[in-house]
N, C-alpha and C positions, 0 to 999 in steps of 0.2 A: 504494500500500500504506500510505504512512505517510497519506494522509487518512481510510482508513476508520481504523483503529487511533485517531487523535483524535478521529473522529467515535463509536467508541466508547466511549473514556474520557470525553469531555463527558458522553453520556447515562448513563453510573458515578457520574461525581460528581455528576450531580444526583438521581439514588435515593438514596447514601450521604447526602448532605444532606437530602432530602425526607426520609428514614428515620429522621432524627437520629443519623446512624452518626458524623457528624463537623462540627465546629461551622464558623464561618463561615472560620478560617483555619489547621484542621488537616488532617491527612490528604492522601496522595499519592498519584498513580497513576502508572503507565508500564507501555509495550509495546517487548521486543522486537522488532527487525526485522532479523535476519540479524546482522551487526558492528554496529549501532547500536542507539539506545535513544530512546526518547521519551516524555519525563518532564515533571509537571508543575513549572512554577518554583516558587520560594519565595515563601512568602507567598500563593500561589494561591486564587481563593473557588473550593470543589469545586462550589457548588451552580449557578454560574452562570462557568463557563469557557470563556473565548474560545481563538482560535486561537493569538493572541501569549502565554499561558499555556503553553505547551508547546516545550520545549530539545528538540532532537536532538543527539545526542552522542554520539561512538565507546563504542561497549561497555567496550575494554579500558585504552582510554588516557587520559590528560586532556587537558580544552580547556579556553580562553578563557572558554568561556559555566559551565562547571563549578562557578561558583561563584553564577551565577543559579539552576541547578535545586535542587530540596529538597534539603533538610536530610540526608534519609534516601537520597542516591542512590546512595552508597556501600554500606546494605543492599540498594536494588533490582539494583546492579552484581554483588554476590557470589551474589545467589539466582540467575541468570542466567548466570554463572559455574559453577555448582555442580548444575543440575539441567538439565531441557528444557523447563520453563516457560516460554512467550509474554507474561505478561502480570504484574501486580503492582499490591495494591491495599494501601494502607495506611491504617487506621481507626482512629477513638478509641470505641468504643460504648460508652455507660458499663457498663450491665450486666456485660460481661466485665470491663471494668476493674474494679469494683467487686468479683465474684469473684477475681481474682490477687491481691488483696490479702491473701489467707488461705487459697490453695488451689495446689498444685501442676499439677493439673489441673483440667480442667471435663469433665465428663462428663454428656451432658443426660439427663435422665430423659423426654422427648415421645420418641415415635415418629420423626418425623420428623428429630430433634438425633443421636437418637439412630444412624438409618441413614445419613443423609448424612454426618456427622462423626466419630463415635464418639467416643472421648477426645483432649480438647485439651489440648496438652501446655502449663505458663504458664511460660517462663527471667525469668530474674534481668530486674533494671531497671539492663539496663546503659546508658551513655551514648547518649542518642539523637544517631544518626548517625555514630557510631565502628566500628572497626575489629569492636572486639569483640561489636558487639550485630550488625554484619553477619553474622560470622561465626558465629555462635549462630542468628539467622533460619534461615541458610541451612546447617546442619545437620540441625533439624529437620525442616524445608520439603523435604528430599532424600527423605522416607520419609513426607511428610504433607503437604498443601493451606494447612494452619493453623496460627499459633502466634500464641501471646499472648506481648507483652511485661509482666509485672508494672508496676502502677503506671501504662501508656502506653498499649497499645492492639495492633492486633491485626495482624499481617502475611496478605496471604493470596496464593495465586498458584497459578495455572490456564495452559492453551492459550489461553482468551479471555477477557477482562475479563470480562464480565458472570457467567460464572460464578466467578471470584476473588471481586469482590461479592456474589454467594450465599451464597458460602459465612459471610461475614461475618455477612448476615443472617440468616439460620437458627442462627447461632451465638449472634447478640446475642435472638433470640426465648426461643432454650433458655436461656439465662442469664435472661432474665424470667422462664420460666415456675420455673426452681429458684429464687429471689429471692423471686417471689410465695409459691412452696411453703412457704420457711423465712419468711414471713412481712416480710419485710425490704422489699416493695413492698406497697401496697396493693390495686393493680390494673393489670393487664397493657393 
């Protein structure tokens, strides 16, 4: 189980990479597996991730190695905690970034932004990888797939990786295409 879940998240981080969703040494991912978790370390390249890039580590408790995996394992630990989520992706796209700067939500205007997502809720920039910005993910995340962090980037989480990533991208598309709309991009 925990090899297909890696073998998953490898092919995540190199879309989010290829996609430009996250640069050479941002962004995280992790899968649930029952009481355990498995996450990428710190410092991780998304676009090109081996097997020694990835901690296993009890869901509820701390270990040893806890202090190898991301930064954010504490938000991935509370969303996991708090909802029936399998999976957990986390992104810098700038596009959204770029909208939470001035906007409470994101609400895409395509077709597609629009059905798959509807409105994105963007919280505060609270400290990455604290208590409180877990705990704000993972209230959102309880009633929605998506949230933005103002300022940082985007949390997203599904049953399977690949669709946490979707959603990500379809999110950072809509924010191109409203960007381009108000003119703020020249081309999509």
């Amino acid at each position: 189980m925990e090899e297909i879940a890696v073998r998953k998240l490898k092919q995540v981080g190199k879309l989010l990479y290829t996609e430009g969703l996250v640069d050479a040494r941002a962004g995280n991912l992790s899968a649930r597996l029952k009481d355990k978790i498995v996450i990428t370390r710190r410092g991780s390249h998304l676009g090109n991730l081996q097997d020694w890039d990835f901690i296993s580590l009890p869901l509820q408790e701390e270990h040893p190695l806890s202090d190898r995996a991301s930064s954010e394992l504490v938000v991935h630990r509370e969303i996991y905690l708090q909802t029936d989520y399998l999976s957990v992706v986390h992104a810098h796209p700038v596009g959204a970034t770029l909208l939470s700067f001035e906007r409470d939500y994101i609400e895409p205007i395509d077709s597609e932004g629009k059905g798959l997502l509807g409105r994105v809720q963007i919280i505060p920039a609270y400290p990455s990888g604290s208590l409180e910005l877990a705990r704000a993910v993972a209230s959102v995340l309880r009633s929605s797939r998506l949230v933005v962090v103002r300022s940082h980037g985007v949390f997203s989480a599904d049953l399977d990786p690949f669709y946490a990533y979707a959603h990500i991208s379809v999110l950072e598309r809509s924010c191109k295409i409203l960007l381009y709309e108000r003119g703020k991009i020249q081309r999509l």
